[in-house]
C-alpha positions as CSV (number, residue, x, y, z in Angstrom):
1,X,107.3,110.7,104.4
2,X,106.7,110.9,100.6
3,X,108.7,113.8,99.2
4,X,105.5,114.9,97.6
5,X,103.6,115.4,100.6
6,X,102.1,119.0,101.0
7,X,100.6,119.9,104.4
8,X,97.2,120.8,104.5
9,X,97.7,124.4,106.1
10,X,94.1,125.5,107.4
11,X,94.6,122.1,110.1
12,X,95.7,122.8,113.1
13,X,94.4,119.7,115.4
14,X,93.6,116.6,112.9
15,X,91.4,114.0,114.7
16,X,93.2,110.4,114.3
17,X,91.5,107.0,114.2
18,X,93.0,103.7,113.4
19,X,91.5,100.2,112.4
20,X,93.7,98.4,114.9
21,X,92.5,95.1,113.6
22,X,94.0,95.4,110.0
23,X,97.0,97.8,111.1
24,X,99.7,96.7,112.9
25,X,100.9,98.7,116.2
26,X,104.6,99.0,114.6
27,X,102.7,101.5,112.6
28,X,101.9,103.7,115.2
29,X,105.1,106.2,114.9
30,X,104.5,106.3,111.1
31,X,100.9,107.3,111.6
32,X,101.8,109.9,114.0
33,X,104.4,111.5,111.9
34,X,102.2,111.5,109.1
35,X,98.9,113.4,110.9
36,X,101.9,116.6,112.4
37,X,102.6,117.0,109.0
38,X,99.2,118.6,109.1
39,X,99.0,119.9,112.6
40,X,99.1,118.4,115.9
41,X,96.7,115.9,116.7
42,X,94.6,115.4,119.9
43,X,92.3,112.6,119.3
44,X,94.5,109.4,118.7
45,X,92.0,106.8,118.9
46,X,92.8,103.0,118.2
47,X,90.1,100.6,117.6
48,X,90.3,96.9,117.4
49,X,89.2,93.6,119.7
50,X,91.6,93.3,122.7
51,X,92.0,90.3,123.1
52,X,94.4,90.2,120.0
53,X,96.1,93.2,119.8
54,X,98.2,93.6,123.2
55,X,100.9,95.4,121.1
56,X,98.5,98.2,120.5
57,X,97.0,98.5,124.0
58,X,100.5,99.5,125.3
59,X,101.6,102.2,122.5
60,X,101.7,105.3,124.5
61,X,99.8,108.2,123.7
62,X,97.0,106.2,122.1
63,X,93.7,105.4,123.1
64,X,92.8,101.7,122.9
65,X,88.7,100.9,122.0
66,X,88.2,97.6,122.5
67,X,85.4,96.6,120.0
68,X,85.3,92.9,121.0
69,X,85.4,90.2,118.9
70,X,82.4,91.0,116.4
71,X,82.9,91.0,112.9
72,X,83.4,94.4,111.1
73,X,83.1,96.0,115.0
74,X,86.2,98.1,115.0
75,X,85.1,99.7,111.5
76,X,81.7,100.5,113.3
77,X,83.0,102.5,116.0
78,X,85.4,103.7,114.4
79,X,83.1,105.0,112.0
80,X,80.5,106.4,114.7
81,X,83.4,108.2,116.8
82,X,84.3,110.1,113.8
83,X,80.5,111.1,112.4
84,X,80.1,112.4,116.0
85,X,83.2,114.1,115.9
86,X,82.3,115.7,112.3
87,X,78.7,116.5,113.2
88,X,79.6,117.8,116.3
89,X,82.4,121.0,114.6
90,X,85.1,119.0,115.5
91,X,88.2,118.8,113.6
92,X,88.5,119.5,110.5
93,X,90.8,117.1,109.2
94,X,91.0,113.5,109.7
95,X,93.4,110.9,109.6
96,X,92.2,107.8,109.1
97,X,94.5,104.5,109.1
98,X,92.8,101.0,107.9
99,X,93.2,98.5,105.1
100,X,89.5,98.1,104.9
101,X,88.0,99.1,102.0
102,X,84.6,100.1,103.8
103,X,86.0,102.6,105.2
104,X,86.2,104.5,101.9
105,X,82.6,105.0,102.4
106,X,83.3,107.1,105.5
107,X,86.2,108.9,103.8
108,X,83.7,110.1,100.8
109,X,81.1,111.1,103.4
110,X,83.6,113.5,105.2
111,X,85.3,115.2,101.9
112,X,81.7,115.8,100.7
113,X,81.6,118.1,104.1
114,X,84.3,119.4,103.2
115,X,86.8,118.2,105.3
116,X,90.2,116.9,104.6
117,X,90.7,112.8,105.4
118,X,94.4,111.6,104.8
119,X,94.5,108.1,104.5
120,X,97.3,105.8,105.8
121,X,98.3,102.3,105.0
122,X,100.3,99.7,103.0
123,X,100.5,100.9,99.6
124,X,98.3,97.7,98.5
125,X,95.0,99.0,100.7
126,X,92.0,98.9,98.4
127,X,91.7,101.7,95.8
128,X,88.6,101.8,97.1
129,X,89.7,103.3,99.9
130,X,92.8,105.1,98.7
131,X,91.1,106.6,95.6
132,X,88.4,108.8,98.1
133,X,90.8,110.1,100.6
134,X,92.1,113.7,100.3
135,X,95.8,112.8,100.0
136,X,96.5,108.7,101.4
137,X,100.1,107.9,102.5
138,X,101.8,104.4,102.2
139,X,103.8,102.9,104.8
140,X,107.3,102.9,103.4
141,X,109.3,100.3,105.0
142,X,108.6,96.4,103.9
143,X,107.0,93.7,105.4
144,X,109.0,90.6,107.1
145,X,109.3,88.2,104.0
146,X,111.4,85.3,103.0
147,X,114.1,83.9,105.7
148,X,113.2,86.6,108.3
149,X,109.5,86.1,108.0
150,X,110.7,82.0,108.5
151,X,112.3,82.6,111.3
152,X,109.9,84.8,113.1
153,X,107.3,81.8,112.4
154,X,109.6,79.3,113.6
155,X,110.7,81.2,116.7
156,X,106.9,81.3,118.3
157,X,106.1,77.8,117.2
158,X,109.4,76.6,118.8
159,X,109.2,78.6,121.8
160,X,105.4,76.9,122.5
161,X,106.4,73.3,121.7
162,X,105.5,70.9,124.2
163,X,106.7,67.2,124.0
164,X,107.0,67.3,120.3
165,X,102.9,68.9,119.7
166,X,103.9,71.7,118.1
167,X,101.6,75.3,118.5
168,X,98.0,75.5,117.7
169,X,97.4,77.7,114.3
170,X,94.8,80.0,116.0
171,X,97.8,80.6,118.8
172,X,100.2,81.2,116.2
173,X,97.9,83.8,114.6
174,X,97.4,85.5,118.0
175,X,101.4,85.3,118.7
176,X,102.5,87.1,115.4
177,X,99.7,90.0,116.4
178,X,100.3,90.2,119.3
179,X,104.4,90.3,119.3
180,X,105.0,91.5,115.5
181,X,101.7,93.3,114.5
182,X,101.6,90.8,111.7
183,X,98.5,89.0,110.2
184,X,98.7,87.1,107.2
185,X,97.0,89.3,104.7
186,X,100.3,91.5,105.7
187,X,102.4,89.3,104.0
188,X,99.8,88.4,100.8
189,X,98.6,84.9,101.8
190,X,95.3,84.7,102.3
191,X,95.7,82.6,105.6
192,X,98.5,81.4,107.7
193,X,98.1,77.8,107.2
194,X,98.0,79.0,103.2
195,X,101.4,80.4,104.0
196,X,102.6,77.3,106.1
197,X,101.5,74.7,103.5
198,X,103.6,76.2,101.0
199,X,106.5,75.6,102.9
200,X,106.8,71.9,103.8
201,X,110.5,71.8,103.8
202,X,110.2,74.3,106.8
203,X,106.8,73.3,108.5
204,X,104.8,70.1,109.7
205,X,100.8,70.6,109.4
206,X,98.0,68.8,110.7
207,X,95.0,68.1,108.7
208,X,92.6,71.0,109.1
209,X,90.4,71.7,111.9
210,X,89.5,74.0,114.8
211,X,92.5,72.0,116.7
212,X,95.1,72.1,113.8
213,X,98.5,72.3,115.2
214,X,102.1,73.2,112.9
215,X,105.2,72.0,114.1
216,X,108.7,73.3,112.9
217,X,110.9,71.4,110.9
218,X,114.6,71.2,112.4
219,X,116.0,71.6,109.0
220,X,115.3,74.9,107.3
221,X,116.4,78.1,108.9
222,X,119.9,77.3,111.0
223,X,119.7,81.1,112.6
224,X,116.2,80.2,114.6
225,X,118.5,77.3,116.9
């Protein structure tokens, strides 16, 4: 935890609720520790579509919402849950983990009730998200980047290569959630075929598509075979 970090003393059971579809479950510990810094929380609430986030389904402790697969749908009941649980003289603090800059709407709708909202996430979450919670707290420990990143890739795509076809990219994106918690906006490109393309030494891409396959290069990262 930051050094800074001040608990909010009046808390005593923080309600917790987590964008699972732009958090990854390796999070889950971090976003724990950081809501018993200002009590001890009741509600831990993960929302997200299931199919895609198996990783956070089986963190224990937490309860999983599936949303389905509708855009913006884990922001919506997330959202709702915690109006409810406001409205209703719930807690009085809030911890609320997301890198979606909607949800700074919510966040300014709960201080102006005067409760306390902590917000968690990477430290590049959108100000406007960051700027209207209470206190917000960055995850400290980095992404998988360069070489380990590489071999991560190159591990799934190897391990579902059949005759030479390489992995479909919508399986590889499913894979790296799944497995890592990683999407690509966790590692700053914009898609994973954006990340793939710039690495041609490493990976083999098809034209793209809605079958688009990558295969790995053998030369590249020696550590992966």
């Amino acid at each position: 935890m930051n050094a800074s970090f001040q608990p909010f003393a009046p808390v005593t059971t923080p309600g917790v609720y987590v964008d699972g579809d732009s958090v990854p479950a390796h999070r889950a510990a971090f976003i724990r520790r950081a809501a018993e810094e200002i009590g001890s929380p009741e509600t831990l609430r993960v929302y997200g579509n299931g199919a895609n986030l198996a990783a956070w389904r089986d963190q224990p402790g937490w309860r999983f919402v599936d949303a389905g697969p509708g855009k913006n749908a884990a922001d919506i009941l997330l959202a709702l849950d915690v109006i409810e649980a406001a409205l209703s003289g719930g807690p009085r603090a809030f911890v609320i983990a997301s890198a979606d800059r909607d949800l700074g709407h919510l966040a300014l709708r709960l201080r102006e009730r005067g409760l306390f909202v902590l917000g968690v996430g990477e430290a590049t979450a959108p100000e406007g998200f960051r700027n209207v919670c209470s206190r917000f707290e960055s995850f400290g420990d980095p992404r998988p980047a360069g070489p380990e990143l590489d071999a991560l890739l190159q591990a799934a795509i190897i391990e579902a290569d059949r005759l030479g076809l390489g992995m479909g990219l919508k399986d590889l994106g499913r894979v790296l959630q799944a497995r890592h918690g990683l999407n690509c906006h966790d590692v700053g490109a914009p898609s994973w075929r954006a990340h793939l393309a710039g690495r041609p030494d490493l990976y083999d891409l098809d034209p793209p598509g809605p079958r688009a396959r990558v295969r790995a290069r053998r030369q590249g990262i020696a550590t992966v075979w």
